[in-house]
C-alpha positions in Angstrom: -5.0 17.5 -5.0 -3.2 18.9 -8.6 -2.4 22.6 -8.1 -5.2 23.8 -10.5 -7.5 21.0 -10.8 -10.6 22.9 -9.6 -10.0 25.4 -12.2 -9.4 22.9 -14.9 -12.9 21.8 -13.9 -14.8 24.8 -13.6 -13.3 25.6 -17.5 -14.4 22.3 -19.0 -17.8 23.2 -17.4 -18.0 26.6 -19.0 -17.3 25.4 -22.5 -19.9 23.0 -22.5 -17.5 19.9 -21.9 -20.3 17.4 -23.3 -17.5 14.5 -22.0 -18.3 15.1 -18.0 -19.7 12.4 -16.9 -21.8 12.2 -13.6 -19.5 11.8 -11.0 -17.1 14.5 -12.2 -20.6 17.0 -12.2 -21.4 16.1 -9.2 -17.5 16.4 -8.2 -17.8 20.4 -9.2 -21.1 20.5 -7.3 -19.3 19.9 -4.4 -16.7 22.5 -4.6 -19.1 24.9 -2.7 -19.4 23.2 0.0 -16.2 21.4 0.5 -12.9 23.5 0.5 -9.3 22.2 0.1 -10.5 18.8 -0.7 -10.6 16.1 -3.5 -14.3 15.8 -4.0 -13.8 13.2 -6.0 -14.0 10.2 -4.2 -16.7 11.7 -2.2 -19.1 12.2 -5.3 -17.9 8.3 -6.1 -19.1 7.1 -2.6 -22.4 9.2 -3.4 -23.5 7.6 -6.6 -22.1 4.2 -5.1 -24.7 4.5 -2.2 -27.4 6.2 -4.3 -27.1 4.3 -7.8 -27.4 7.9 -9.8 -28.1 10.9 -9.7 -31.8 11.0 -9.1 -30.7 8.7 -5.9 -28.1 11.4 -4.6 -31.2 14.2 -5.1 -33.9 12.5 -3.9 -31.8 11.7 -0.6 -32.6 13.1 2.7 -30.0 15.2 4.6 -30.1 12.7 7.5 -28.9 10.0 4.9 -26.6 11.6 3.1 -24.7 12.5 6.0 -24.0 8.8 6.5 -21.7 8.6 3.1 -18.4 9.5 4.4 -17.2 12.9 3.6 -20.7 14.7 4.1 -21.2 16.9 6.8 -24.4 19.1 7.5 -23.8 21.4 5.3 -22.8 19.6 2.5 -26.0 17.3 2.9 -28.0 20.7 3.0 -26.4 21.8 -0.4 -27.1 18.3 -2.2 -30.6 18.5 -0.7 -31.5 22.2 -1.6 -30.4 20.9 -5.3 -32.9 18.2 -4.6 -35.9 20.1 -3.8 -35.4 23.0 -6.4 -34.9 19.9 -8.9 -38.3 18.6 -8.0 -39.9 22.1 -8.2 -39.1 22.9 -11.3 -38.7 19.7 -13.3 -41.1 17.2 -10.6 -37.5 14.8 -10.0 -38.7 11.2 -9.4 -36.8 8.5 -8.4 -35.0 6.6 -11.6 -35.6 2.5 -12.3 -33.8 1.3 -9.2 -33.1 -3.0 -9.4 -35.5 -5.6 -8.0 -33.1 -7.2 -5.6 -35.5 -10.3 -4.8 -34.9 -11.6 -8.6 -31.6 -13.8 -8.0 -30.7 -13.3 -11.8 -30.6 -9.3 -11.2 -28.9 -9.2 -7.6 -26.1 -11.7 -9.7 -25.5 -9.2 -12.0 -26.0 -6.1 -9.7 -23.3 -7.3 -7.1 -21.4 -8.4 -10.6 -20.5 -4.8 -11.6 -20.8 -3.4 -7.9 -17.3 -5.8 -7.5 -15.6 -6.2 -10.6 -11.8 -5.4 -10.1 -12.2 -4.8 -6.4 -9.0 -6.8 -5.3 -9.5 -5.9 -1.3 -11.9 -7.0 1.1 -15.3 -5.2 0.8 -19.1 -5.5 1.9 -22.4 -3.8 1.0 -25.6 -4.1 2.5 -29.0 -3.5 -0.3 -31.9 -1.9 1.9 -35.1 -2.7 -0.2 -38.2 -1.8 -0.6 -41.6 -3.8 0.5 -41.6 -4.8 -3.5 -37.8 -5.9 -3.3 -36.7 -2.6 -5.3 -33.4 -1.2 -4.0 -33.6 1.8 -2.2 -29.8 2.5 -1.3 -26.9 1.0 -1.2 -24.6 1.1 1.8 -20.8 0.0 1.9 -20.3 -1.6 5.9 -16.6 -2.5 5.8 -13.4 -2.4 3.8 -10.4 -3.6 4.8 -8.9 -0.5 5.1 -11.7 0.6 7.8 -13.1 -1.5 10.3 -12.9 -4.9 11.5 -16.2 -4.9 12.5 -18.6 -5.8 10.2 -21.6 -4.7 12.1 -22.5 -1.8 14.2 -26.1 -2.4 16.0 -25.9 2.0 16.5 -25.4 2.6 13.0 -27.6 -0.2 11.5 -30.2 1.0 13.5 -29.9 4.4 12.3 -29.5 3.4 8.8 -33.1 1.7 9.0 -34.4 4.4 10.9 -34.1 6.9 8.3 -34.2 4.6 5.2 -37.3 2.4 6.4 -36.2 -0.8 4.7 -38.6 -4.3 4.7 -35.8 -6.3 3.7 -31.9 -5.9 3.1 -29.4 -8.3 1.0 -25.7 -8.9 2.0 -22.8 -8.7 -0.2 -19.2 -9.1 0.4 -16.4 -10.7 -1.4 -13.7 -13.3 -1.1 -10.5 -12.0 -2.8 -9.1 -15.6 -2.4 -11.1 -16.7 -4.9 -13.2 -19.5 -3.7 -16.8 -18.5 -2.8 -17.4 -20.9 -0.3 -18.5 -19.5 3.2 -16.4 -19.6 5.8 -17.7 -20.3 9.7 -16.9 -16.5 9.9 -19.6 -16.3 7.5 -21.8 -17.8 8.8 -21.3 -16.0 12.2 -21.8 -12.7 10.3 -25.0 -13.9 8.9 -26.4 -15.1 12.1 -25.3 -11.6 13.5 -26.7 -9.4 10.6 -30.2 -11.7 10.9 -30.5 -11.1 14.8 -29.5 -6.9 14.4 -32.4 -6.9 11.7 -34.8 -9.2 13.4 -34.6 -5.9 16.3 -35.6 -3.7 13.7 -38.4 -5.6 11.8 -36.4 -6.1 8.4 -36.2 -9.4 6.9 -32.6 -10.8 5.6 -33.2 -11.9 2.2 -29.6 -13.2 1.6 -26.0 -13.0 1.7 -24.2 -13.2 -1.1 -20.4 -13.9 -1.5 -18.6 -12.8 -4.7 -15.4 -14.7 -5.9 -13.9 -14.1 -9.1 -16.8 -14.9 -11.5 -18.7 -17.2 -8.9 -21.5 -15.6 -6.8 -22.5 -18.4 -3.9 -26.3 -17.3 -2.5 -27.3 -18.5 1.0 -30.9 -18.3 0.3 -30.1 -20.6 -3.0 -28.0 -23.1 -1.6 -30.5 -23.3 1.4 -28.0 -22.4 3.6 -30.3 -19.9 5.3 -32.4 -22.7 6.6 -29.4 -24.9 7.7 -28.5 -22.3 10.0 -31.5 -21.8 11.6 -33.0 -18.6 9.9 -36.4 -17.5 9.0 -36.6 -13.9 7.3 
């Protein structure tokens, strides 16, 4: 991190910088808890998992230690901001996408991947009504080769509560199409939610400006899958 950039910060705050946008608030919220460290990227994987701010504040602890970069304390800062938030100004949850609309997962998953050039997959927990609840980034290619964990996935739904979850990931090659690697993914991801009682809704493979859909192309059911 720039010699000084925490300072830089901290004046821009102080005069009122009108310019700061969410994630570089959130960013200085994070100074007292995190030392030494470029919070940055951390307050970006926050409002990525989260949506906005309301999401980050309206997060339990238990969940927000699952964004990489939060530890205890940290998620017991971000939630003491959370509940004095909703004491004094009643915080509710902001309009969160109906992922069981095709139209708005297209353009949800759209922005979520524009100008991501590397490998990369989400999973959308949802609501009984299809409204997203969080969003949670499984794999990168820069992390894991696994895409999923049955320890962690059960965790995640443990504290999150989901009815249903959609699948995203991308093919930087271009071409949409699934791949039998695909398909093996899918049949994992539907058996690891089948355990927990949450439906797979879809999966969803980004390519360029193409978004292939299981559930559309009736995939789903050529593979054997009931949600």
């Amino acid at each position: 991190m720039h010699e000084g950039h925490r300072d830089r910060m901290r004046d821009r705050l102080l005069s009122a910088d009108e310019s700061l946008t969410d994630c570089e608030l959130l960013e200085i919220l994070l100074y007292d808890c995190i030392d030494r460290k470029n919070t940055n990227p951390i307050a970006h994987m926050l409002l990525d998992s989260f949506i906005d701010l309301k999401g980050v504040f309206n997060a339990s602890p238990r969940l927000l230690r699952m964004v990489a970069g939060i530890g205890p304390r940290t998620a017991e800062h971000i939630w003491l901001y959370g509940r004095l938030f909703h004491k004094i100004y009643g915080l509710q949850g902001g309009i969160r996408p109906n992922m069981r609309n095709f139209g708005t997962v297209r353009e949800f998953v759209k922005e979520r991947f524009a100008g991501v050039l590397e490998e990369k997959a989400e999973l959308y927990l949802l609501d009984r009504d299809g409204f997203l609840l969080c969003c949670k980034t499984i794999w990168s290619i820069e992390n894991s080769k696994t895409l999923f964990e049955s320890k962690a996935l059960g965790a995640l739904f443990g504290e999150v509560h989901p009815r249903g979850v959609v699948f995203a990931h991308n093919h930087p090659s271009g071409d949409s199409s699934p791949s039998a690697e695909d398909d093996r993914s899918m049949v994992e991801l539907f058996e690891m939610c089948g355990l927990h009682g949450v439906s797979l809704y879809d999966s969803v493979i980004m390519a360029g400006d193409e978004l292939f859909s299981y559930y559309c192309a009736d995939r789903m059911r050529t593979l054997g899958l009931r949600s």
